[in-house]
KEDRENKE-796320 format. One record per atom (N, C-alpha, C): residue in one letter; atom name; x, y, z. Coordinates in Angstrom, 3 decimals. Atoms other than C-alpha are relative to their C-alpha. Layout:
REM residues N
R  r   a        xx        yy        zz
R  A  CA         X         Y         Z
...
//
This chain:
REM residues 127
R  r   a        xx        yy        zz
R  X   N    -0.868     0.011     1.166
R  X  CA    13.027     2.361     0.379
R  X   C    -0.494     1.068    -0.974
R  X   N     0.855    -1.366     1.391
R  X  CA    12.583     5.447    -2.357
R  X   C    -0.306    -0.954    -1.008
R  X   N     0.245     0.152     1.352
R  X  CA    11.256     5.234    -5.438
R  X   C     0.703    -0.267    -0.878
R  X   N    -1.358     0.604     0.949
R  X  CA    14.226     5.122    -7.436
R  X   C     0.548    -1.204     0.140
R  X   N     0.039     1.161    -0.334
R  X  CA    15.378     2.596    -5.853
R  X   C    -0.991    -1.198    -0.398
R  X   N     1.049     0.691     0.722
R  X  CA    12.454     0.506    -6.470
R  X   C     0.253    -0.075    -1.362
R  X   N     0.020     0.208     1.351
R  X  CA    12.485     1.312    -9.789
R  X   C     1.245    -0.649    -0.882
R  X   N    -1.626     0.255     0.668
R  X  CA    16.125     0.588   -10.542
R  X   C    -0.254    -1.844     0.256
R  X   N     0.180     1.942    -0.394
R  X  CA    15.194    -3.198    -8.481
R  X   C    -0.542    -0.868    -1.271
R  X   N     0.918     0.247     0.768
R  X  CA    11.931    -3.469   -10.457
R  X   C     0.673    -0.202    -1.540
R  X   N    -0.330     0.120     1.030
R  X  CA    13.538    -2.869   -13.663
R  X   C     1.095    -1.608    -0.164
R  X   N    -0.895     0.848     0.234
R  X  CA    16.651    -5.087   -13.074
R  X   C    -0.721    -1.576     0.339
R  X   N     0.514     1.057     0.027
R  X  CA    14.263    -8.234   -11.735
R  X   C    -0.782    -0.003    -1.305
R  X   N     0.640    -0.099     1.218
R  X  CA    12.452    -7.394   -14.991
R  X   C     0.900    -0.976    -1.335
R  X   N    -1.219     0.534     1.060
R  X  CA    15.625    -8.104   -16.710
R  X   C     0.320    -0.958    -0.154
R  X   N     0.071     1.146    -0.113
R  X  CA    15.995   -11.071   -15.192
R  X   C    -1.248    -1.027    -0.134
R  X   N     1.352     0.534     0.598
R  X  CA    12.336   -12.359   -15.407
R  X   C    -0.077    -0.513    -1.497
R  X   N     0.135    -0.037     1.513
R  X  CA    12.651   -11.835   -19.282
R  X   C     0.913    -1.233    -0.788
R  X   N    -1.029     1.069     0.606
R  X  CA    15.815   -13.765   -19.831
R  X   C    -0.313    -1.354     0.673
R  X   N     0.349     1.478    -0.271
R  X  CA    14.293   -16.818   -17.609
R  X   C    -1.558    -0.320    -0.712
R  X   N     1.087     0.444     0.898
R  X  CA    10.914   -16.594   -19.305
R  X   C     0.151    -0.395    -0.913
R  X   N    -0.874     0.478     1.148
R  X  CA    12.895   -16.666   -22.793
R  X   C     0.481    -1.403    -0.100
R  X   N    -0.857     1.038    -0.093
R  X  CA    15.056   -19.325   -21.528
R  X   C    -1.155    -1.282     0.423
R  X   N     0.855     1.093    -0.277
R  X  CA    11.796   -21.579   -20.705
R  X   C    -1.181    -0.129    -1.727
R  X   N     0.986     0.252     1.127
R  X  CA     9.999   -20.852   -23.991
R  X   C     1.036    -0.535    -0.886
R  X   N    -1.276     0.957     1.708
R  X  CA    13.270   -21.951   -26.248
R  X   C    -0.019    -1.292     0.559
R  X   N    -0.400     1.423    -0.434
R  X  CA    13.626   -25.013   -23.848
R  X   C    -1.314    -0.426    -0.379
R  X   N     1.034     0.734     0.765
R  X  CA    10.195   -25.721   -24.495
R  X   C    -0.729    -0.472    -1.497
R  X   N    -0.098    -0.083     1.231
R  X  CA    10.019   -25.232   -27.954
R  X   C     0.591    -1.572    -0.483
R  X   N    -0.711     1.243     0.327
R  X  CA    12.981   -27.375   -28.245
R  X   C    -0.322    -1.598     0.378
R  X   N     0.404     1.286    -0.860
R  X  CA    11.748   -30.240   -26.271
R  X   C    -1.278    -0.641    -0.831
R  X   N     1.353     0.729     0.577
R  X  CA     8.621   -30.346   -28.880
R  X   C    -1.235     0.354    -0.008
R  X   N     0.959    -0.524    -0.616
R  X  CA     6.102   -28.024   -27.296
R  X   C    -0.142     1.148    -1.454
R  X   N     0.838    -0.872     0.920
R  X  CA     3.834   -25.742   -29.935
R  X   C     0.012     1.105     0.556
R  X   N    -0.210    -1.548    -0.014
R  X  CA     4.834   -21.997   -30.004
R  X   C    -0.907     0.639     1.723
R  X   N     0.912    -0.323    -0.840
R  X  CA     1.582   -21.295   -27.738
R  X   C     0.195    -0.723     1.242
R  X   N    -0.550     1.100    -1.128
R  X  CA     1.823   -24.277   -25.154
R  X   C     1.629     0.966     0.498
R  X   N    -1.188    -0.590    -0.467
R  X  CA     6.020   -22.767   -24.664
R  X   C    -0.278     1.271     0.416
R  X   N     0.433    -0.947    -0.075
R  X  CA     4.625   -19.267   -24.743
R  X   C    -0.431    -0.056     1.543
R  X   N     1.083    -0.183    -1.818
R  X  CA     2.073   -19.912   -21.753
R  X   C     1.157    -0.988     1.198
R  X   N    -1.047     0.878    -0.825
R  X  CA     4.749   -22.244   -20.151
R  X   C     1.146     1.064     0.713
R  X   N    -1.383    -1.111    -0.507
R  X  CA     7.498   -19.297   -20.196
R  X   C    -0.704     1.017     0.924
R  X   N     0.855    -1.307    -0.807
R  X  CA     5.081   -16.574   -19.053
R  X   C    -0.739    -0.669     1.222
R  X   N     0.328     0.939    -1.185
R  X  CA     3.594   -19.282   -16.019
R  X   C     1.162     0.638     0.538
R  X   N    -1.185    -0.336    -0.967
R  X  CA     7.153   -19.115   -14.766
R  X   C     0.311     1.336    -0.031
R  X   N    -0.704    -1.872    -0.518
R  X  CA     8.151   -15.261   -15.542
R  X   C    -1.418     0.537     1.147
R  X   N     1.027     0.077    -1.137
R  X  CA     4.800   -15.049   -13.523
R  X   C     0.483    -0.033     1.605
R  X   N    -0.477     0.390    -1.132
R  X  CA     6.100   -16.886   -10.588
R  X   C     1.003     0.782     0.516
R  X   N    -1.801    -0.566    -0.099
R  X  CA     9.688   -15.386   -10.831
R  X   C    -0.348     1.550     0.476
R  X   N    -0.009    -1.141    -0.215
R  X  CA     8.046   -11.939   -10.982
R  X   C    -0.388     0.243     1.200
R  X   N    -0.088    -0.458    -1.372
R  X  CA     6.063   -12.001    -8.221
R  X   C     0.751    -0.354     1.364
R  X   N    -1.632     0.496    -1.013
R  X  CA     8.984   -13.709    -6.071
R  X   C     0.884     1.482     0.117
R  X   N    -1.057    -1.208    -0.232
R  X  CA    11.556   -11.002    -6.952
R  X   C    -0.565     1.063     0.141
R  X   N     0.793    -1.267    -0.357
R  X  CA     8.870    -8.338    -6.883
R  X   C     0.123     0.010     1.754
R  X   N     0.758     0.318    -1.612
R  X  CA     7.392    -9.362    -3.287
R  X   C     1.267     0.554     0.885
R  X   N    -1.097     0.256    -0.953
R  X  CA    10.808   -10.285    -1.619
R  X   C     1.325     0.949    -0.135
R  X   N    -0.974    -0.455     0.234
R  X  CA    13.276    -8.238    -3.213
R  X   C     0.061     1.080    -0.472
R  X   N     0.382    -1.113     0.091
R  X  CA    11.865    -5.228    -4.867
R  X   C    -0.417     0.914     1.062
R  X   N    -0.085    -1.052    -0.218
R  X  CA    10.081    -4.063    -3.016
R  X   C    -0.572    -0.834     1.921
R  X   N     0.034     0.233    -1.268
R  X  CA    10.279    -5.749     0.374
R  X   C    -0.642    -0.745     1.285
R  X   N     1.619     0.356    -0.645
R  X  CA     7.296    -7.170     1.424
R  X   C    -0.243    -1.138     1.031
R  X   N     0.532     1.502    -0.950
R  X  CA     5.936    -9.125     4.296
R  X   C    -1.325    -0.077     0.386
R  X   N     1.355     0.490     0.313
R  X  CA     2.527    -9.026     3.661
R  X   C    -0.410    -0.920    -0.262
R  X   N     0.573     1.378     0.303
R  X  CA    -0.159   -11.540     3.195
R  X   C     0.325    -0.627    -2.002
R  X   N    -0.462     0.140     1.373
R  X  CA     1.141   -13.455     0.201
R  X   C    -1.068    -0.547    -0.758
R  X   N     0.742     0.123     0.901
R  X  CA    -1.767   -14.850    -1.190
R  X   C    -1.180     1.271    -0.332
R  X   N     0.356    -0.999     0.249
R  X  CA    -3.773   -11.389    -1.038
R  X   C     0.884     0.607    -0.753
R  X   N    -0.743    -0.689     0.561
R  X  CA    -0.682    -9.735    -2.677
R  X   C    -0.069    -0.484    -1.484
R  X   N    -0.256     1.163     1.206
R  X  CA    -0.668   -12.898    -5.449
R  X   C    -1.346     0.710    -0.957
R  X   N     1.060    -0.479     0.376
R  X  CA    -4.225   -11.540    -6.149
R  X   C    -0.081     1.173    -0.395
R  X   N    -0.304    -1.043     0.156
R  X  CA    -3.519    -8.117    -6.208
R  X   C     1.103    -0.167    -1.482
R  X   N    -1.185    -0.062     1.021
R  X  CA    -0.486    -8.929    -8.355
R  X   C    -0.631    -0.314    -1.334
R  X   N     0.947     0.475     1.218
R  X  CA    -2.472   -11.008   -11.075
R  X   C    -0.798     0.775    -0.780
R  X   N     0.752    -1.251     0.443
R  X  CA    -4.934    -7.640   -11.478
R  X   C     0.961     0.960    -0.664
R  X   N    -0.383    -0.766     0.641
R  X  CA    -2.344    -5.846   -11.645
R  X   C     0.957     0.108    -1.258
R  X   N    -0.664     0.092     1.470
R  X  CA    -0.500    -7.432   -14.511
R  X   C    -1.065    -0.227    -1.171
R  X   N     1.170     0.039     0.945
R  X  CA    -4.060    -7.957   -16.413
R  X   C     0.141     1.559    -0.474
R  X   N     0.365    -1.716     0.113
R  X  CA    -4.434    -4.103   -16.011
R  X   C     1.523     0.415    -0.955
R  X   N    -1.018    -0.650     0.954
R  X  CA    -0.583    -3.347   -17.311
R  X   C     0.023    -0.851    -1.736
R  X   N    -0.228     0.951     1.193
R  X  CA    -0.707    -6.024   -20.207
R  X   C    -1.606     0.236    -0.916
R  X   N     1.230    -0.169     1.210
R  X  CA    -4.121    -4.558   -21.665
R  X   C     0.347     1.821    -0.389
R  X   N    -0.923    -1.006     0.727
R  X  CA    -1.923    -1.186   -21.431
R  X   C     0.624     0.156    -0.712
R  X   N    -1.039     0.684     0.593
R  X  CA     0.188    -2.809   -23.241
R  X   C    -0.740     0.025    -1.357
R  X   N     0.986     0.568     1.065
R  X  CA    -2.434    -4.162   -26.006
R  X   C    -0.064     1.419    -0.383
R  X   N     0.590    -0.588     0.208
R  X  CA    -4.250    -1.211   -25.958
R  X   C     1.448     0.936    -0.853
R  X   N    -1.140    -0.620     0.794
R  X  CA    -0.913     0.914   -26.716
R  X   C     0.443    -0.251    -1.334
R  X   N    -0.330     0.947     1.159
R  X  CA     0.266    -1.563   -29.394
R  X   C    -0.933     0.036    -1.077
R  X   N     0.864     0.049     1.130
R  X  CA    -2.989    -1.341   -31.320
R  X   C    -0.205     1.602    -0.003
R  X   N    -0.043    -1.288     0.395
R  X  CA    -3.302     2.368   -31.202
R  X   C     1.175     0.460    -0.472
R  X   N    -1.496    -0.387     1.044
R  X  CA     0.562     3.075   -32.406
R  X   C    -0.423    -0.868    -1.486
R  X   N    -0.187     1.211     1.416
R  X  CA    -0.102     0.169   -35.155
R  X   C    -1.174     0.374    -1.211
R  X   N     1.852    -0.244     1.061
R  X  CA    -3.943     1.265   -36.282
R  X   C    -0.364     1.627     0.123
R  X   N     1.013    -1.577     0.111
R  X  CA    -4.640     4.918   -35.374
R  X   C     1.849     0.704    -0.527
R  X   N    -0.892    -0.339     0.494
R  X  CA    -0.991     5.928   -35.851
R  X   C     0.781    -0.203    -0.969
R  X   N    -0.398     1.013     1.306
R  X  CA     0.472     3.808   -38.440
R  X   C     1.179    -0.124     0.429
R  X   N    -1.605     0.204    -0.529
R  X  CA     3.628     3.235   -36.320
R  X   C     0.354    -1.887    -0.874
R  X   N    -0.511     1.521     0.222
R  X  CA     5.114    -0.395   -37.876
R  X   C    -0.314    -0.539     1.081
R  X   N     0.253     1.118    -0.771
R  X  CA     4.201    -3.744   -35.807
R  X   C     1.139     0.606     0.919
R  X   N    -1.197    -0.274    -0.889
R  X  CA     7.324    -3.842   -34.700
R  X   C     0.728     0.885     1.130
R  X   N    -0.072    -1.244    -0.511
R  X  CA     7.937    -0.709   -33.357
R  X   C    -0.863     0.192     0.954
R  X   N     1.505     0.198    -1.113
R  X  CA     4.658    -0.757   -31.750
R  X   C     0.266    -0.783     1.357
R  X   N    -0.571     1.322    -1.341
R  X  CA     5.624    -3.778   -29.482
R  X   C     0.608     0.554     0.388
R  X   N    -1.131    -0.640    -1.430
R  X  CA     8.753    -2.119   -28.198
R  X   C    -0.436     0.907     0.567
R  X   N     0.168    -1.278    -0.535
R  X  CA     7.254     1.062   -27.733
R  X   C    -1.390    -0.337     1.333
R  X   N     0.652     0.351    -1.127
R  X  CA     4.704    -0.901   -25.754
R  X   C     0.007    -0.291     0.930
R  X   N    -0.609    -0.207    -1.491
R  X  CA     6.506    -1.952   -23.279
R  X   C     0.180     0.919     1.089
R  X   N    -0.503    -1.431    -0.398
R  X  CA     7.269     1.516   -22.029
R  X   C    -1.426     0.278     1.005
R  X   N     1.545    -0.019    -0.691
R  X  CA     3.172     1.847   -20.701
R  X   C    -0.233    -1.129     1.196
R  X   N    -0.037     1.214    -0.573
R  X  CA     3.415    -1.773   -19.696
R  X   C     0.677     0.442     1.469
R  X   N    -0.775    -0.467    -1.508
R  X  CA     6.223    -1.421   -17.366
R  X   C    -0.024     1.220     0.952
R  X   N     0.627    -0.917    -0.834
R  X  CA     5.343     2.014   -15.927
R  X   C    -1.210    -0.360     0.927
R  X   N     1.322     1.071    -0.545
R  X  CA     1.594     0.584   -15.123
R  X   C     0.334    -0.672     1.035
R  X   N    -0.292     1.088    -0.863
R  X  CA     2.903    -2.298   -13.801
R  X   C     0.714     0.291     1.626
R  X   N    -0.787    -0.516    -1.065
R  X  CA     5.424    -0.545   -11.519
R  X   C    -0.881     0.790     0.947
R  X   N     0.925    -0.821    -1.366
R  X  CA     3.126     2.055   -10.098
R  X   C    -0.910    -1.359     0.480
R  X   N     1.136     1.237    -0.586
R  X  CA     0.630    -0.949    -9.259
R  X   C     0.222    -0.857     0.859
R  X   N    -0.113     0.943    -0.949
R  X  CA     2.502    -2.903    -7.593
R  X   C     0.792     1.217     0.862
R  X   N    -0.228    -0.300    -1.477
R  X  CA     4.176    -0.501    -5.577
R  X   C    -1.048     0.947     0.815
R  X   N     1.011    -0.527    -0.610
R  X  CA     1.190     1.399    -4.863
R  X   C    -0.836    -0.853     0.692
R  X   N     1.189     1.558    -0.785
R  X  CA    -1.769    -1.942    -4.718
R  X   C     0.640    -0.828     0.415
R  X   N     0.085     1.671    -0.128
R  X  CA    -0.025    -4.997    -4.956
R  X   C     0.970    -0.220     1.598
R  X   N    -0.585    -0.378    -1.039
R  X  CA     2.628    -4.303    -2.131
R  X   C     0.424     0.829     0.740
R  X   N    -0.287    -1.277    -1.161
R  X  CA     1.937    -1.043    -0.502
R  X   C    -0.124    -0.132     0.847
R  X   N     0.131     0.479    -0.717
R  X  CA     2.454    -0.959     2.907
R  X   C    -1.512     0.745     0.553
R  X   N     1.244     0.037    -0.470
R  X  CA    -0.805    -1.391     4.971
R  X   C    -1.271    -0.751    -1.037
R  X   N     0.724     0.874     0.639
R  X  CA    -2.270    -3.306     1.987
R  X   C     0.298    -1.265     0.162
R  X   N    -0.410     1.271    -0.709
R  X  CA    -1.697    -6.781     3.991
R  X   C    -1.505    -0.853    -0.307
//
């Protein structure tokens, strides 16, 4: 499968990831659950969801799934401190607004993330 491809998948399971992670932190919220508790509850499942639609549907995979799970876990530590790290250098060395910062963080995040998994987490011959 090219690259583009991939990326067009990757992005659009992204899309979907986001709106079911969302949709588990408002339900939890609502149900009574403390900001943090819903938080780690939504991101558990966009977790799950991601590496599901990643694995199976991005980008193809029939590799060993709990080596990949492992791989995967690194490699969202590694994009989500890209992430951080981005966010506090726009916010503190640049003086970009919070706000601004966050979105623009994403942008590192999801690149990261993308090369990682289709390079480590499910390249082929990494079984």
């Amino acid at each position: 499968m090219t690259l583009r491809r991939q990326a067009v998948r990757f992005g659009c399971g992204g899309a979907v990831n986001t709106a079911v992670g969302l949709a588990c932190i408002f339900a939890a919220m609502a149900l009574g659950a403390d900001e943090v508790t819903a938080n780690m509850a939504g991101y558990g499942v966009g977790l799950g969801l991601s590496f599901t639609l990643n694995r199976r549907w991005t980008f193809e995979s029939d590799g060993r799934a709990g080596m990949q799970l492992l791989r995967f876990l690194a490699a969202f530590v590694i994009a989500y401190c890209t992430n951080l790290g981005s966010v506090l250098l726009l916010r503190d060395v640049v003086g970009v607004n919070a706000y601004i910062a966050q979105a623009c963080g994403v942008v590192p995040y999801t690149i990261v993330f993308f090369l990682l998994s289709r390079y480590f987490v499910f390249a082929e011959g990494m079984r």
